[in-house]
PDB file of N, CA, C and O in Angstrom:
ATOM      1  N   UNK A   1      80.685  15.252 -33.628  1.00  0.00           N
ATOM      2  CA  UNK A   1      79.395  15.057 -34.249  1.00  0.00           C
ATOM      3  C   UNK A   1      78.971  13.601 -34.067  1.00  0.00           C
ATOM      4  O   UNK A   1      79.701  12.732 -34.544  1.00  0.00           O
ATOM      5  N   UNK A   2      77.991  13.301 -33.498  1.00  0.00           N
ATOM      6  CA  UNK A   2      77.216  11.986 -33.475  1.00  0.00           C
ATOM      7  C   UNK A   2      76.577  11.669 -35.129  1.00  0.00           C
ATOM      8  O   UNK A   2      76.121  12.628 -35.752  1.00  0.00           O
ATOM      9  N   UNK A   3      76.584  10.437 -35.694  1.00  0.00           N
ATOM     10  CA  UNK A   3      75.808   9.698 -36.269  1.00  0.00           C
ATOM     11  C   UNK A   3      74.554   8.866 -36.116  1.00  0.00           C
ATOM     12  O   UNK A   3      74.685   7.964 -35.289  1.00  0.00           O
ATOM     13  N   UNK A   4      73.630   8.924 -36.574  1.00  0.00           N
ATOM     14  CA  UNK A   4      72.440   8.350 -36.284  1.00  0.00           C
ATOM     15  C   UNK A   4      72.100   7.403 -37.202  1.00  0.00           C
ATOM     16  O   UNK A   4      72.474   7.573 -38.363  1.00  0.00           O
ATOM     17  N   UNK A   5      71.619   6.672 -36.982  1.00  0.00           N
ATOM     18  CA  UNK A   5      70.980   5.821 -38.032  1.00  0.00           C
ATOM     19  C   UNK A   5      69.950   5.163 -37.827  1.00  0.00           C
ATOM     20  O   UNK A   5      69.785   4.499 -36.804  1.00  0.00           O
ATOM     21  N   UNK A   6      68.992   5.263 -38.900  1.00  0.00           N
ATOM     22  CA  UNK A   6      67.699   4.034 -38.430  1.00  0.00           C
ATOM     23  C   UNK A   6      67.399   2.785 -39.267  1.00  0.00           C
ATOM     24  O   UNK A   6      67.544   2.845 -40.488  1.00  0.00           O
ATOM     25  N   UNK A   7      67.070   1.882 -38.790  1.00  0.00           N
ATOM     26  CA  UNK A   7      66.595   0.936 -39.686  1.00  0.00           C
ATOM     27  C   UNK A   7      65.337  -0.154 -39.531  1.00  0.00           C
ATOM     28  O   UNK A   7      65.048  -0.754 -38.495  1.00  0.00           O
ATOM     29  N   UNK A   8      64.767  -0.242 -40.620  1.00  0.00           N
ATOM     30  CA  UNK A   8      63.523  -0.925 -40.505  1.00  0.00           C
ATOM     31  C   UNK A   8      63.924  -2.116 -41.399  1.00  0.00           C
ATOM     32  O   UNK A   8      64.586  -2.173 -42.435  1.00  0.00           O
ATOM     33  N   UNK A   9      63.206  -3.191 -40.535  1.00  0.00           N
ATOM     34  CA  UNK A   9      62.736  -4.282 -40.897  1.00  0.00           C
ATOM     35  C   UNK A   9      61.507  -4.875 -41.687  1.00  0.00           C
ATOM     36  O   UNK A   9      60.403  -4.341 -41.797  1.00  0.00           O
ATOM     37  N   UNK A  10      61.818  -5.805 -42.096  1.00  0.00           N
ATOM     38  CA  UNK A  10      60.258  -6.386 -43.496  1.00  0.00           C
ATOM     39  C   UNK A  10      60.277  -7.744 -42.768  1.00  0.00           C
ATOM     40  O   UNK A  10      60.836  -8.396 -43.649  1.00  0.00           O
ATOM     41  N   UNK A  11      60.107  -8.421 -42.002  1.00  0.00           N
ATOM     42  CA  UNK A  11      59.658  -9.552 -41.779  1.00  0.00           C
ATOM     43  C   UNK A  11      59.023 -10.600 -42.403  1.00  0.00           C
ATOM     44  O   UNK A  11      57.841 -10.274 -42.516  1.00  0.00           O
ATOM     45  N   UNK A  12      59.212 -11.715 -42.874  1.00  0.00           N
ATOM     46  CA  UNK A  12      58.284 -12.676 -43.555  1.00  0.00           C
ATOM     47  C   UNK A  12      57.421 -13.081 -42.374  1.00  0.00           C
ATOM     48  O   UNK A  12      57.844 -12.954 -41.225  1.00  0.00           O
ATOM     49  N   UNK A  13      56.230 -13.561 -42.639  1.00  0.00           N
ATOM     50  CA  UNK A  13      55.299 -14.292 -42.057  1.00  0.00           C
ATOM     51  C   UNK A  13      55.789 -15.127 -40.390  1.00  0.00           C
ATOM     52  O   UNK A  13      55.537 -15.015 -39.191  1.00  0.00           O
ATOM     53  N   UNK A  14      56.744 -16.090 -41.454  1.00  0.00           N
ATOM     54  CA  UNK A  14      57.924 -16.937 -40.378  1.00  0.00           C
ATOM     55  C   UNK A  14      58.242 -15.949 -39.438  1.00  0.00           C
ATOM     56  O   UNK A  14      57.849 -15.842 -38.277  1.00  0.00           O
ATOM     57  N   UNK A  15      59.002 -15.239 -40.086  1.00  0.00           N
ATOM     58  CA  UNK A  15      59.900 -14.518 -38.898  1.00  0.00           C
ATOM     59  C   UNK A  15      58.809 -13.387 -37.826  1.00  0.00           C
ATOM     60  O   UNK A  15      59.274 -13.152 -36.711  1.00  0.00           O
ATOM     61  N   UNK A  16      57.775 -12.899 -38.088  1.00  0.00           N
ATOM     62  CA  UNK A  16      56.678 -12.380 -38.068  1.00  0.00           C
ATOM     63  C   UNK A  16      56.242 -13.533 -36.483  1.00  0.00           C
ATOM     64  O   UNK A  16      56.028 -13.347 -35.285  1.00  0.00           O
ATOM     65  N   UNK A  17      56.284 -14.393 -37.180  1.00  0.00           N
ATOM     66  CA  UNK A  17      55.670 -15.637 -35.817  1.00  0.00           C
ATOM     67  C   UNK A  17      56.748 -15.659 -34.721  1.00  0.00           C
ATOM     68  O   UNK A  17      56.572 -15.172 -33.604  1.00  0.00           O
ATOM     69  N   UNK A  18      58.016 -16.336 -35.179  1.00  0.00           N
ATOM     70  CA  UNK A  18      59.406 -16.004 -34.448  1.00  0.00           C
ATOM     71  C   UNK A  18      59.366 -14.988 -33.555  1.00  0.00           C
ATOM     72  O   UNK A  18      59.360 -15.288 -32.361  1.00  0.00           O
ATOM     73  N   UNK A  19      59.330 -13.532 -33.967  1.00  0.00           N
ATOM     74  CA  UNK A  19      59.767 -12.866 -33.182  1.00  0.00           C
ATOM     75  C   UNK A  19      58.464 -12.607 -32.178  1.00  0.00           C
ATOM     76  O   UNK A  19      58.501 -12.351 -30.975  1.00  0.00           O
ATOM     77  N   UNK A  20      57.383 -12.740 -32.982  1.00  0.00           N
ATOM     78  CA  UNK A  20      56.608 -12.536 -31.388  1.00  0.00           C
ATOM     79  C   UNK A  20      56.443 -13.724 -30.393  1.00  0.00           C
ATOM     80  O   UNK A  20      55.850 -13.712 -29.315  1.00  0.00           O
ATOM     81  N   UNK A  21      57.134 -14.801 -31.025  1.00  0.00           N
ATOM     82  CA  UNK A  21      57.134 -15.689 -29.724  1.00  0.00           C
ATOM     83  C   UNK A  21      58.394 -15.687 -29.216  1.00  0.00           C
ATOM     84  O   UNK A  21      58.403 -16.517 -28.307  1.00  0.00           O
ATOM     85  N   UNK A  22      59.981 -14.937 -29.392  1.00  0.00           N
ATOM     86  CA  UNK A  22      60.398 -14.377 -28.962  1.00  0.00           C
ATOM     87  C   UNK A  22      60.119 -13.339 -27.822  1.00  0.00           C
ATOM     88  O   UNK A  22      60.452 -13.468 -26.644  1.00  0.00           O
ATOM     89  N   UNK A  23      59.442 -12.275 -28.392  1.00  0.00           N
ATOM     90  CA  UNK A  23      58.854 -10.947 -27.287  1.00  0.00           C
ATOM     91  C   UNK A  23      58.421 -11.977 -26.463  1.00  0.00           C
ATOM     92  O   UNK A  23      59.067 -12.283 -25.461  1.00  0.00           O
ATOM     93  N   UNK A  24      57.389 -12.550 -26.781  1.00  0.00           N
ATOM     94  CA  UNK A  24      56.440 -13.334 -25.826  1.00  0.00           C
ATOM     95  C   UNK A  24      57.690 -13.614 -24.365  1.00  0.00           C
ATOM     96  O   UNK A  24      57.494 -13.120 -23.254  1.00  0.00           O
ATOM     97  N   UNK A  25      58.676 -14.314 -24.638  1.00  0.00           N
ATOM     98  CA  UNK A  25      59.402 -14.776 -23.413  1.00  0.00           C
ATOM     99  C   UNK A  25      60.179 -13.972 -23.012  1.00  0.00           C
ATOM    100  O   UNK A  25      60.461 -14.119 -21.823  1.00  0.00           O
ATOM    101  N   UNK A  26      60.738 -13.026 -23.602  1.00  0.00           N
ATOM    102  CA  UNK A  26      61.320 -11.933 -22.834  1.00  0.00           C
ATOM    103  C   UNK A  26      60.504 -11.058 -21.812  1.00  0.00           C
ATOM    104  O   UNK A  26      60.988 -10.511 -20.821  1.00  0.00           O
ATOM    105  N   UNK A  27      59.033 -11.010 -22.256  1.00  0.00           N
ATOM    106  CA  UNK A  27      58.003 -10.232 -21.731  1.00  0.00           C
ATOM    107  C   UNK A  27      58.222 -11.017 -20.464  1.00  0.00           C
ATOM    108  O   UNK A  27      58.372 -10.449 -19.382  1.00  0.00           O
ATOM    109  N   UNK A  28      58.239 -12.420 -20.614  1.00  0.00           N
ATOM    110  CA  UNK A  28      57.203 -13.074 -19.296  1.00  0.00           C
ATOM    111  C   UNK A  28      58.849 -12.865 -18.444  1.00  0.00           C
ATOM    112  O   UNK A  28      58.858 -12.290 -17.356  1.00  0.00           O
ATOM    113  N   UNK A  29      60.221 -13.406 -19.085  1.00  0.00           N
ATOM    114  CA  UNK A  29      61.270 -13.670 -17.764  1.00  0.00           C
ATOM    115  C   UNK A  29      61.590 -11.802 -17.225  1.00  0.00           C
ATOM    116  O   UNK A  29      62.338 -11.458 -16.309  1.00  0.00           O
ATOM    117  N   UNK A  30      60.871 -10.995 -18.009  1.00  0.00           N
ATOM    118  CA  UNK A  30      61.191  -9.553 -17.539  1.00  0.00           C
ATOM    119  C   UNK A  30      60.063  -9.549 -16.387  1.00  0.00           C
ATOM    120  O   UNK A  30      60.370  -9.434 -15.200  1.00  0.00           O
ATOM    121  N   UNK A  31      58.718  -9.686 -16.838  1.00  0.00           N
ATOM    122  CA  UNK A  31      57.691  -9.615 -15.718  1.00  0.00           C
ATOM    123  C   UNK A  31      58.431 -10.070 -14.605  1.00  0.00           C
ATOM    124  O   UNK A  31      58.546  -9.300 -13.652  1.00  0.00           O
ATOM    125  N   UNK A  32      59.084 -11.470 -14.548  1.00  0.00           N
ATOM    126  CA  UNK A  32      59.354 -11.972 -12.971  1.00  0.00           C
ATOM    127  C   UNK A  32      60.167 -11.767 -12.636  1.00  0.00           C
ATOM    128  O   UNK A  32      60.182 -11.829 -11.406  1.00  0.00           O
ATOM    129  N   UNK A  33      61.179 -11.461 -13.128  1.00  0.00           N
ATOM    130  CA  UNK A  33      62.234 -10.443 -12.723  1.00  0.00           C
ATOM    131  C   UNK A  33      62.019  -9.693 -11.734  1.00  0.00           C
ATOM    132  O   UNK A  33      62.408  -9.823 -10.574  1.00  0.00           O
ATOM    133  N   UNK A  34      61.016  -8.424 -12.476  1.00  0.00           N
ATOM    134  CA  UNK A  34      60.465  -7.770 -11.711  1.00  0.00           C
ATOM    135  C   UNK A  34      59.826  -8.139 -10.427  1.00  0.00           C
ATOM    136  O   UNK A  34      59.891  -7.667  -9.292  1.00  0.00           O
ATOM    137  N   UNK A  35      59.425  -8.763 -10.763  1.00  0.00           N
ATOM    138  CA  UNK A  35      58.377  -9.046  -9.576  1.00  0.00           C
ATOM    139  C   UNK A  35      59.378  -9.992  -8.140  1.00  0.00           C
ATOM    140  O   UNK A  35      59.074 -10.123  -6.954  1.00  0.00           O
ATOM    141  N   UNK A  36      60.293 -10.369  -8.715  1.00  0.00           N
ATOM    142  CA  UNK A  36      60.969 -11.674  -7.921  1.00  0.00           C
ATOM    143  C   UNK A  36      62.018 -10.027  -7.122  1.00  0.00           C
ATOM    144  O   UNK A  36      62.373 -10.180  -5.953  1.00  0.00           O
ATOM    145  N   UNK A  37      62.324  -8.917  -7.682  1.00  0.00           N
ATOM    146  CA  UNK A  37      63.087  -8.000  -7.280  1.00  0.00           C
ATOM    147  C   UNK A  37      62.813  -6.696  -6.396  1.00  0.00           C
ATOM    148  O   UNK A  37      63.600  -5.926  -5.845  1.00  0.00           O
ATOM    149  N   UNK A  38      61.359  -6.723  -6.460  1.00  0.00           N
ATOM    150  CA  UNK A  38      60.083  -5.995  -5.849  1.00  0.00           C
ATOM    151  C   UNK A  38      60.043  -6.362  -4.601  1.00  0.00           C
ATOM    152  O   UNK A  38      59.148  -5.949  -3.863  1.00  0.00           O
TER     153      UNK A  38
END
């Protein structure tokens, strides 16, 4: 039998900013990745 689990996050404001300027750079070194592998 597998277990599943989910979980959600509450973010403050801070962390709210953090992580999308996080995404933000994963987005861009994934874009060129891509593109540098293309």
């Amino acid at each position: 039998m597998k277990a599943r689990f989910k979980y959600r996050i509450y973010p403050t404001p801070g962390q709210k900013h953090q992580l999308a300027k996080l995404f933000g750079c994963v987005r861009v070194v994934w874009n060129d990745s891509l593109a540098c592998c293309l």
